[in-house]
C-alpha positions in Angstrom: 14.2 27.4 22.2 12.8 24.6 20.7 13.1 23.2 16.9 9.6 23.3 15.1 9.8 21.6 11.3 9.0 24.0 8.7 10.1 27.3 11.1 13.2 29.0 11.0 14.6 32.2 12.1 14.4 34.8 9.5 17.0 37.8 9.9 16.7 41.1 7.4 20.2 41.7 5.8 22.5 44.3 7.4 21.1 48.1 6.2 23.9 49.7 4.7 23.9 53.1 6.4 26.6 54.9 4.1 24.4 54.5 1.1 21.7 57.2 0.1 18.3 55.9 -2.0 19.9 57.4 -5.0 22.9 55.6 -4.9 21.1 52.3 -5.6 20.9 51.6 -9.5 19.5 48.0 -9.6 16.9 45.9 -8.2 16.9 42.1 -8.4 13.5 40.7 -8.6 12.9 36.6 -7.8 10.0 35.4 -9.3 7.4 34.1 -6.2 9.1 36.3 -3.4 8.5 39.6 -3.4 10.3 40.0 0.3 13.4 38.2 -1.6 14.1 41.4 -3.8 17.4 43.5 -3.1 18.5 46.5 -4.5 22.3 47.4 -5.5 25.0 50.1 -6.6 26.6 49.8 -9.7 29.3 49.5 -7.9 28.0 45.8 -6.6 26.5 45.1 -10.0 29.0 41.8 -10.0 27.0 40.9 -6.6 24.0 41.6 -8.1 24.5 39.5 -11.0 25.5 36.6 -8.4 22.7 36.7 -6.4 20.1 37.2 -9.3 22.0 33.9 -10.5 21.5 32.0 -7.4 18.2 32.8 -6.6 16.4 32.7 -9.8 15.9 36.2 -10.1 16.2 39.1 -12.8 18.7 42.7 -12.4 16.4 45.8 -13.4 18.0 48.6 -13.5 16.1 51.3 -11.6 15.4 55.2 -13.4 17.6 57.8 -12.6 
């Protein structure tokens, strides 16, 4: 494979398959990339925070 400038492999983040939609309590939004939001427990609400800190983004907590 070749280098092109500007490309770069783009991998989705690992699904977490012992997790059910209702389990997730929080969505981190960053402002410009919609494909850059995650969602979270409240038990990962300190990773949350973190990456919401280094990406520029904002924790919402989602309805119950």
């Amino acid at each position: 494979m070749t280098d092109v400038p500007g490309l770069s492999e783009r991998r989705p983040p690992a699904r977490r398959r012992d997790n059910k939609i209702s389990d997730f309590t929080m969505l981190v939004r960053v402002p410009g990339d919609p494909s850059a939001i995650r969602v979270f427990t409240a038990a990962a609400a300190a990773e949350a925070a973190q990456y919401a800190a280094d990406t520029g983004g904002t924790v919402e907590d989602l309805p119950e």
